[in-house]
C-alpha positions in Angstrom: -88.8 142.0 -30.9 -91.7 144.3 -30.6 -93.2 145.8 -27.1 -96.3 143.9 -27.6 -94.8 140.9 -28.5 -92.9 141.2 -25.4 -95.7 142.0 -23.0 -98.1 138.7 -24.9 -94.7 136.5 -24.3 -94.4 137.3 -20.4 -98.2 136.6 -20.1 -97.6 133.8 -21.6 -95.4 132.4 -19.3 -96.7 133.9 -16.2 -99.8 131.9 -17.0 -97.8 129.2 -17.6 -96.2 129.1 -14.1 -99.7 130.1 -11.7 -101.1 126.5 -14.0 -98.4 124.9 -12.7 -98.9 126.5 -9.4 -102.2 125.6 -9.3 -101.2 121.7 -9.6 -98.7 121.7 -6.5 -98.7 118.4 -4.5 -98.0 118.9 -0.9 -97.2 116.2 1.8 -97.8 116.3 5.7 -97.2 114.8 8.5 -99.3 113.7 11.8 -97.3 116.7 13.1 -97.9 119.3 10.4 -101.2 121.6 10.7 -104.0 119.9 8.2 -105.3 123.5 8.4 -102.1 125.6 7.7 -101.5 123.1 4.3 -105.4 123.9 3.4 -104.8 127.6 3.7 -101.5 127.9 2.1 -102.8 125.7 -0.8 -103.6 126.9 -4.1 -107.3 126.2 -5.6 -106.4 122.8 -7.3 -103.7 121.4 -5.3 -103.7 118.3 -3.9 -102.5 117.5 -0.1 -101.6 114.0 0.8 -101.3 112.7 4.9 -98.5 110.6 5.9 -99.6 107.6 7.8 -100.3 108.5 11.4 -103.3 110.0 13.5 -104.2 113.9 13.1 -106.5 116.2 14.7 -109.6 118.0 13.3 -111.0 120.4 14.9 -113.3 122.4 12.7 -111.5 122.5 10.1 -112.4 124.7 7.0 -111.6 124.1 3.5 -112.9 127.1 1.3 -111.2 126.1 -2.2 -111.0 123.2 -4.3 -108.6 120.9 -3.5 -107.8 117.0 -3.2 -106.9 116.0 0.1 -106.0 112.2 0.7 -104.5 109.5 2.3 -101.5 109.0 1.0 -100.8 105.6 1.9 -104.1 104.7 -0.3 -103.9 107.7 -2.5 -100.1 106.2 -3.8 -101.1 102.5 -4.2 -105.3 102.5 -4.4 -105.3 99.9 -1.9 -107.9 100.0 0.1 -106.6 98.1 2.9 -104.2 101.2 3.6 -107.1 103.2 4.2 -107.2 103.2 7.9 -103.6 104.1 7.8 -104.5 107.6 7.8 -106.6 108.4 10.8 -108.3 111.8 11.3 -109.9 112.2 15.0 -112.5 115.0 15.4 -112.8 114.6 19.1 -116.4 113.9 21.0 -117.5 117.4 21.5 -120.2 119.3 20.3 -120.5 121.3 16.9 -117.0 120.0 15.7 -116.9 119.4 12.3 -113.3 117.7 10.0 -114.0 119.2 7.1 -116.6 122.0 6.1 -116.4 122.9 2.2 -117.6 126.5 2.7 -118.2 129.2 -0.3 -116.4 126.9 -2.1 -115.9 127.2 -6.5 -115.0 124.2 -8.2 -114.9 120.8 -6.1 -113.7 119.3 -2.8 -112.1 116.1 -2.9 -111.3 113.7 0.0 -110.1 110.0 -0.4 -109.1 107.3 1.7 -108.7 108.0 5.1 -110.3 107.4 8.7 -112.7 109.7 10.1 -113.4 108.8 13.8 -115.7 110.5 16.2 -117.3 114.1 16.1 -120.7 116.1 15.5 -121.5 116.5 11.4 -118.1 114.9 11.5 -117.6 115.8 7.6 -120.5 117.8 6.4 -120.6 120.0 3.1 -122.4 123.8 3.5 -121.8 125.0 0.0 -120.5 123.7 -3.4 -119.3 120.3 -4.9 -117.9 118.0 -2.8 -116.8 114.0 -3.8 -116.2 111.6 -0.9 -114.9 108.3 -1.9 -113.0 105.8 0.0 -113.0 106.6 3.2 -113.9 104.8 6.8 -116.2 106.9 9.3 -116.4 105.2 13.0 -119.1 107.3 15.3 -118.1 105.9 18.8 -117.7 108.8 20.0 -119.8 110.5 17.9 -123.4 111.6 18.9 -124.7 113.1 15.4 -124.4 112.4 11.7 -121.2 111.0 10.0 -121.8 113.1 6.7 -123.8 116.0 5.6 -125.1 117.5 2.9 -126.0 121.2 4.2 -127.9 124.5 2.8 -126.4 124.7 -0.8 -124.1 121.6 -0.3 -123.9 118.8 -3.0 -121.7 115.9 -5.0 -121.1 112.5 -4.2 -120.3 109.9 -1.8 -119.3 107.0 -2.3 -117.3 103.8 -1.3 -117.1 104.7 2.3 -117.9 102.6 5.1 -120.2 104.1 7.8 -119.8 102.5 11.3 -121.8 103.2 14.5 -123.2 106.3 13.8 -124.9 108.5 17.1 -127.9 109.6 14.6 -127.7 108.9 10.9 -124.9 107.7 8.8 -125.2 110.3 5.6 -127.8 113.2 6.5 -128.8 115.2 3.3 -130.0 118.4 4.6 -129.0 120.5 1.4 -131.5 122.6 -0.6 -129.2 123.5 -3.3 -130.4 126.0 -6.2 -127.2 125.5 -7.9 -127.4 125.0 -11.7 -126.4 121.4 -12.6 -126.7 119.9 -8.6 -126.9 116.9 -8.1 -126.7 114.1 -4.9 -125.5 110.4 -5.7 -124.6 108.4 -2.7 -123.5 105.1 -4.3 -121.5 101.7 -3.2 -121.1 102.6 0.3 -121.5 100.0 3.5 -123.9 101.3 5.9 -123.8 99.2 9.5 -125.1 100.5 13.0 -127.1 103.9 13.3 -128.5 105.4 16.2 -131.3 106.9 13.6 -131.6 106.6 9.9 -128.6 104.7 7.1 -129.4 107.8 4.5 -131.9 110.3 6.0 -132.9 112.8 3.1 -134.9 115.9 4.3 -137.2 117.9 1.6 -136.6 121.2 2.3 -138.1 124.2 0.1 -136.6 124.8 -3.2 -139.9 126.6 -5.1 -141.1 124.6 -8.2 -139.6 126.4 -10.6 -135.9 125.6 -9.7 -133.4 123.8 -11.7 -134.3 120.2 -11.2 -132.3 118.5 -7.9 -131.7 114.5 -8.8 -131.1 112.0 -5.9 -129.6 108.8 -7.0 -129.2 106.4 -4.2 -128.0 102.9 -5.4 -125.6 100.2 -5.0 -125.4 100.8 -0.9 -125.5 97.9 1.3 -127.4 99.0 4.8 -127.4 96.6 7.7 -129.2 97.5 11.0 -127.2 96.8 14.4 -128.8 100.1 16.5 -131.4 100.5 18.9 -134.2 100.3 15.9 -135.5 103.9 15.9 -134.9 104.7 12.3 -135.2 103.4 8.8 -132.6 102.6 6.2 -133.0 105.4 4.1 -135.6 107.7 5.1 -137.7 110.6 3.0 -138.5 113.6 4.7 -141.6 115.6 3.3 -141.8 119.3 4.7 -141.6 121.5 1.6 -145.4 122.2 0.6 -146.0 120.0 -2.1 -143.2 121.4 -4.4 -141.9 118.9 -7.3 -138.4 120.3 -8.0 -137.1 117.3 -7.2 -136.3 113.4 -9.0 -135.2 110.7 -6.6 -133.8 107.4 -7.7 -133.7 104.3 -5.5 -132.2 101.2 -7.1 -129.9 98.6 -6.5 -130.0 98.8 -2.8 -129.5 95.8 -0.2 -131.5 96.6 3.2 -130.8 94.0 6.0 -133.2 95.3 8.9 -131.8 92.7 11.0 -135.0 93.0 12.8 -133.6 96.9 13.9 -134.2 98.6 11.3 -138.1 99.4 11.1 -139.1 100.4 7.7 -136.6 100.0 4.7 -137.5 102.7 3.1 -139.5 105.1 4.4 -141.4 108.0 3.5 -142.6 110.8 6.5 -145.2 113.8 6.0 -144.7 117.2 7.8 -141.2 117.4 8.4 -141.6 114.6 11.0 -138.6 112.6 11.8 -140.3 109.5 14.0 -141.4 106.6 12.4 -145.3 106.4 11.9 -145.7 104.0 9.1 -148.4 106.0 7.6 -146.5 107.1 4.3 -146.6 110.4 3.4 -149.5 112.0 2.1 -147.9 115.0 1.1 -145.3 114.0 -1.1 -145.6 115.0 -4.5 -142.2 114.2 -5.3 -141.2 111.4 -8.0 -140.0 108.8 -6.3 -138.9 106.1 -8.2 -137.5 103.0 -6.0 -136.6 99.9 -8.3 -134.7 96.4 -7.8 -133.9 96.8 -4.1 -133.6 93.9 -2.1 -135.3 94.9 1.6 -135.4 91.9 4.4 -135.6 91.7 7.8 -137.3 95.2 9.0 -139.3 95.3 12.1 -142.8 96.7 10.2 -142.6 97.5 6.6 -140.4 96.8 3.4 -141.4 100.1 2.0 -143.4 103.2 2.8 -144.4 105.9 0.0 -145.8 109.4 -1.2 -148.1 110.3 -3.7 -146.0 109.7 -6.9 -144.0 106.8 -5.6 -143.0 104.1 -8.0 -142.0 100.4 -6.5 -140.8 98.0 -9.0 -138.9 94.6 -9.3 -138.5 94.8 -5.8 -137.8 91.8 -3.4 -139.4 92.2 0.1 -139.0 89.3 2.6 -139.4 88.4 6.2 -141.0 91.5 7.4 -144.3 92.3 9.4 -145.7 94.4 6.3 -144.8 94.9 3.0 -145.8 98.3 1.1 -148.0 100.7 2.6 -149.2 104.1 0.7 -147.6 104.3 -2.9 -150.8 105.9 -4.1 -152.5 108.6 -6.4 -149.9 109.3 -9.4 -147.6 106.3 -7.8 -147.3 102.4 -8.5 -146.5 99.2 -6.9 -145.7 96.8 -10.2 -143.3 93.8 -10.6 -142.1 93.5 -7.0 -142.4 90.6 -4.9 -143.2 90.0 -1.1 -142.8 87.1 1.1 -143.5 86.2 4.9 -145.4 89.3 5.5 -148.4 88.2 7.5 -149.6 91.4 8.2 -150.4 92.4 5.1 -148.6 92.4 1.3 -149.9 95.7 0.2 -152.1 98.5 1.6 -152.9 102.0 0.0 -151.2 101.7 -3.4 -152.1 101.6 -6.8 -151.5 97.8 -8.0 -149.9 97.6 -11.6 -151.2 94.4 -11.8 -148.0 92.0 -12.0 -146.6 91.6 -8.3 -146.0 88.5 -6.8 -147.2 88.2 -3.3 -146.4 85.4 -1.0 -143.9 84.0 -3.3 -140.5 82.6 -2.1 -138.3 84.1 -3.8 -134.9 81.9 -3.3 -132.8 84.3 -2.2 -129.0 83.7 0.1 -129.8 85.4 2.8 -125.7 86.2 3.8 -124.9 87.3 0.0 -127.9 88.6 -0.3 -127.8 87.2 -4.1 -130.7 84.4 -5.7 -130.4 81.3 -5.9 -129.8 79.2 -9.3 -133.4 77.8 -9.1 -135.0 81.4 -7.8 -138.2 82.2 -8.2 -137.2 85.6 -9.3 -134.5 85.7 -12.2 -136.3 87.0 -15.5 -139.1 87.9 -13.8 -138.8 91.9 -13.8 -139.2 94.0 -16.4 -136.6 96.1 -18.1 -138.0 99.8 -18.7 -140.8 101.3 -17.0 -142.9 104.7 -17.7 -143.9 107.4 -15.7 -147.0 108.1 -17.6 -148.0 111.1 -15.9 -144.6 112.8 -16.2 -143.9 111.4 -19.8 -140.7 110.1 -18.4 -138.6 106.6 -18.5 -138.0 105.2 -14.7 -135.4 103.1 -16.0 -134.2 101.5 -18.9 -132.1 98.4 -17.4 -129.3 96.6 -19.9 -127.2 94.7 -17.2 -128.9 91.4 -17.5 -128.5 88.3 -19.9 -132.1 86.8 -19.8 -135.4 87.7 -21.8 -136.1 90.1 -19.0 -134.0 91.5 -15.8 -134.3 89.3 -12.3 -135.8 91.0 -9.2 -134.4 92.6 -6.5 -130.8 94.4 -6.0 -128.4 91.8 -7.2 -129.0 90.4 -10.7 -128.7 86.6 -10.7 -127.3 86.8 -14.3 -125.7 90.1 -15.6 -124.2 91.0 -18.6 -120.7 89.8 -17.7 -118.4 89.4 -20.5 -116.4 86.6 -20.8 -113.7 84.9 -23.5 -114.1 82.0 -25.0 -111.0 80.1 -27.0 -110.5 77.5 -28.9 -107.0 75.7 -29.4 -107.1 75.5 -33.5 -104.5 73.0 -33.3 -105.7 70.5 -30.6 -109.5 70.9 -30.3 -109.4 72.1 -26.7 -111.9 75.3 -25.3 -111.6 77.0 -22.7 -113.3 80.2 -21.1 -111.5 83.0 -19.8 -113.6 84.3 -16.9 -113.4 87.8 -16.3 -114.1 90.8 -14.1 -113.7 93.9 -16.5 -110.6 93.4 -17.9 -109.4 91.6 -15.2 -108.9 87.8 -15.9 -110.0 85.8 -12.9 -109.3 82.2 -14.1 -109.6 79.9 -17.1 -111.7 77.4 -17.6 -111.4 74.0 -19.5 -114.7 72.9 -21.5 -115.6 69.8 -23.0 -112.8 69.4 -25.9 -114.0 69.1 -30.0 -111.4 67.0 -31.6 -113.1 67.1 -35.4 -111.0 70.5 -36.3 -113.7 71.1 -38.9 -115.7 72.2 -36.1 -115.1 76.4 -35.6 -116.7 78.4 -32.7 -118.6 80.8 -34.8 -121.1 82.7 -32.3 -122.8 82.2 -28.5 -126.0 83.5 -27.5 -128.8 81.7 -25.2 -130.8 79.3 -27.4 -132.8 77.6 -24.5 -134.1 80.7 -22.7 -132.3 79.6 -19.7 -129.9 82.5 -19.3 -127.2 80.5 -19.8 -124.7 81.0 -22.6 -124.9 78.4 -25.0 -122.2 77.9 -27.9 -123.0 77.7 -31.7 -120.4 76.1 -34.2 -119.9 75.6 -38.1 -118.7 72.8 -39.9 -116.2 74.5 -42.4 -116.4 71.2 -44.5 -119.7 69.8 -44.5 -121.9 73.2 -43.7 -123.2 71.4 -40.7 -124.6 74.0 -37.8 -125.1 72.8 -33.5 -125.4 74.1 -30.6 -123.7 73.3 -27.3 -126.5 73.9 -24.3 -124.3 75.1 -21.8 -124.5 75.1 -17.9 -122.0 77.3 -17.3 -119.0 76.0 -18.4 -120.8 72.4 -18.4 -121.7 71.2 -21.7 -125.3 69.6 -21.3 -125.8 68.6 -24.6 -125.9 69.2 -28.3 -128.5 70.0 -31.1 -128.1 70.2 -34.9 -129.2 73.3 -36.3 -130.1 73.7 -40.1 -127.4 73.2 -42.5 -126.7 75.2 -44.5 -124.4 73.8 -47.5 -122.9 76.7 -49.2 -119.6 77.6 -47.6 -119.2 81.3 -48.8 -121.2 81.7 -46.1 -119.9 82.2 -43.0 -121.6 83.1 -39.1 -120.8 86.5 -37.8 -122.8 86.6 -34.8 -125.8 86.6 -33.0 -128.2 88.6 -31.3 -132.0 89.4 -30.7 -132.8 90.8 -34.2 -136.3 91.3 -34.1 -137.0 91.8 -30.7 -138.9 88.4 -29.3 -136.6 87.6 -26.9 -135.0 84.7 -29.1 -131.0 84.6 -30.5 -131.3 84.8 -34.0 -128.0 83.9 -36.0 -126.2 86.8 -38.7 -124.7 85.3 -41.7 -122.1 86.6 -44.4 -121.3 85.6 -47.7 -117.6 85.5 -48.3 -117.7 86.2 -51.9 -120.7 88.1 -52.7 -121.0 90.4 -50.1 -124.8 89.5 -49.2 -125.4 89.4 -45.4 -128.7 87.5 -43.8 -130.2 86.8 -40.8 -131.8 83.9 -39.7 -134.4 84.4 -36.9 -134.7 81.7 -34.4 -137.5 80.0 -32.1 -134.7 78.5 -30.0 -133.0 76.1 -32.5 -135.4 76.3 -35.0 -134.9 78.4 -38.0 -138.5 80.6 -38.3 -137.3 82.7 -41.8 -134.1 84.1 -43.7 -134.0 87.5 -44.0 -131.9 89.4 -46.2 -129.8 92.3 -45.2 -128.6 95.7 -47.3 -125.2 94.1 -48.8 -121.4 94.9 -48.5 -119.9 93.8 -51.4 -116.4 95.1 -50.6 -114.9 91.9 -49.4 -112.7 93.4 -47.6 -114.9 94.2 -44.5 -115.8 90.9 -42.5 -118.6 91.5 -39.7 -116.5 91.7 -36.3 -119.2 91.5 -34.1 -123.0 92.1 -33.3 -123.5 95.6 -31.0 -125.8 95.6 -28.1 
């Protein structure tokens, strides 16, 4: 063997062994240094705590690494979260974990943060928080914190009693390919703000910094000082930045006073002016906000509001003007005034109940609101999409932050044998239960497509007589079969259903067709059960391919 065949072979496996290096899993104990493991660790390791209470005491981590619970890191349980307890103390400036000068990312998973000040705050680089249970009782500042350059994600956590605000993003990032989501995280008790987000100067020329805030519930039970997320202008006009609000629940629980509000001049006390100043897109869309002691919502000057659901506060929107837009949102029980300094799109509903649980915070069967948002909205002036929504089964989405009926995928069955159906209800690919529907004893009758006929956003069924070429449809309540109507016939076997869908856009199911021996394919587009025209399709005349399926 050659000398350079040698030397490329030892490379070879010296690389070999610092990867695996790199991947070491190491396991502590409540009496184990957190901060000896973090030093000794190599960048990509992962370090997992035993179950047990540990101190933190600034604690610096300065390389990427995973550190967990291990109780919830080995069975994703999130029950076992709490088993790991990490206790930063109630003095001041001590932080659990700081991700310093860090390359690569931070992450930290199910454990129990208790007490400290910035009790887990990021200065620098890519950090991802998931899972994990924050109690201030003894704290006196902010849970979390995006600092200076720090960004990533947060997510799933639970925020309890916090001193000031729950998640404090202070970060100014320049880094290429930044980014903030704080997402699916329960937010109850702050001494200030749920998400307080500070502008701070980037230059408008940087790479562009996007905030997407969504899926967080925020309940007030604090002294009602702050807002539930709060926008903090103090960075001279500068338009470096794209923040997304959506899909939020805000329960003021008459504490909270403005559900999302927007301050001018680096100001941090509530005025409920708006803010003047902010040139920043802000686009805040299907959030449900109740309860607040003044308003639902305050803006800037390029503030969009849509398909929200305001309720039960003193004022609903105040200044969401110039470039900015207040359009499909609803407010209710706000005698003080519905809007005030905004640009009206034109298709709110004011003073409208709008049938809404107030403990689930979901709508009613009968609400006011389901279909009456709109799916995809334009920022004209910067050329760009708000939002393109999908997750909804009627002609148009439902307002506010939980939609009454979303895209969930079910399985429906049919026993070929006895003529029972039966629905599969699902979460994912999780079956949840099973469902008997009304049984079809004629075997001749074949399930052969669903789609909502009646605009009702319910799921109706559509069958096929294999013998007689007979077509109905099953108007569904659910799994309740309200009733049936004939459909066309349509004689000639050969052809056969293979789906449905909205075909030509009008917000009717229309029914695709395929002819078993010629290969032709149609479709036949619908006013409800009423055939409008045929229209022929490119053909396939390979009988070997059958349509599976029509594609969203």
């Amino acid at each position: 063997m050659s000398f350079l065949k040698i030397v490329f072979l030892l490379s070879f496996i010296l690389s070999i062994s610092a990867n695996a290096a790199r991947a070491a899993t190491v396991v502590i104990s409540p009496t184990d240094s957190l901060q000896t493991a973090i030093n000794n660790a190599g960048a990509g390791d992962t370090i997992l705590l035993k179950a047990g209470a540990y101190k933190g005491n600034s604690i610096v981590v300065n390389k990427p690494l995973l550190i967990a619970g291990k109780p919830y890191f080995d069975t994703r349980d999130k029950r076992k979260i709490g088993d790991v307890i990490l206790n930063a103390g109630d003095g001041s400036a001590i932080r659990a974990f700081v991700t310093k000068n860090t390359s690569g990312k931070v992450t930290i998973l199910g454990m129990k943060f208790i007490g400290g000040d910035h009790t887990l705050s990021s200065l620098s680089g890519n950090i991802e928080v998931g899972y994990c249970l924050f109690e201030g009782e003894e704290s006196t500042t902010d849970l979390f914190s995006f600092e200076l350059d720090g960004y990533g994600e947060v997510h799933h956590c639970e925020f309890r009693n916090a001193g000031d605000d729950a998640i404090d993003v202070d970060s100014n990032t320049l880094a290429a390919g930044a980014f903030i989501r704080i997402h699916d995280n329960v937010i109850e008790g702050t001494g200030d703000d749920g998400i307080e987000i500070r502008f701070h100067a980037r230059g408008n020329f940087q790479p562009l910094l996007v905030y997407d805030i969504h899926h967080n519930r925020i309940k007030g039970a604090s002294s009602g000082t702050g807002d539930g997320i709060q926008l903090i202008d103090q960075d001279a006009s500068e338009n470096s930045r794209r923040i997304n609000i959506f899909r939020n629940v805000i329960d003021g629980n008459n504490l909270i006073e403005v559900g999302i509000g927007s301050l001018d001049n680096a100001q941090t006390t509530e005025d409920f002016a708006g803010a003047d100043g902010m040139t920043e897109a802000v686009y805040i869309y299907n959030n449900t906000i109740l309860n607040t002691r003044e308003y639902g919502i305050t803006g800037g000057d390029h503030t969009f509001v849509i398909n929200n659901i305001i309720m039960d506060t003193p004022r609903g929107i105040k200044h969401a003007a110039n470039e900015g837009r207040v359009d499909y949102t609803l407010t209710y029980n706000t005698p003080s005034g519905a809007l005030s300094d905004v640009v009206d799109g034109g298709n709110n509903y004011l003073d409208q109940d709008p049938g809404l649980n107030q403990v689930t915070y979901k709508l009613n069967s009968d609400s006011f609101c389901i279909g009456k948002g709109i799916k995809t909205y334009i920022d004209s002036t910067l050329s760009a999409t708000i939002f393109a929504l999908a997750d909804f089964r009627c002609a148009a989405p439902s307002l506010g932050a939980i939609e009454r009926f979303a895209a969930s995928q079910d399985i429906l069955w049919r026993n070929r044998m006895s003529g029972n159906n039966q629905v599969w209800l699902m979460d994912g690919t999780t079956r949840l239960s099973g469902v008997y529907l009304a049984p079809f004893s004629n075997l001749n009758w074949e399930i052969q497509g669903a789609g909502d006929f009646d605009n009702d956003c319910e799921t109706d069924i559509l069958w096929r007589n294999r013998s007689s070429g007979n077509n109905q449809v099953w108007f569904m309540d659910g799994t309740t079969r309200l009733s049936g109507v004939y459909l066309a016939p349509f004689a000639n076997l050969d052809w056969e259903i293979g789906g449905t869908g909205d075909f030509n856009q009008d917000g009717k199911t229309d029914i695709l067709w395929r002819n078993r021996t010629s290969g032709n394919n149609q479709v036949w587009l619908m006013d409800g059960t009423t055939r409008t025209s045929g229209v022929y399709l490119t053909s396939f005349p390979n009988l070997d391919w059958e349509i599976g399926g029509v594609m969203k």
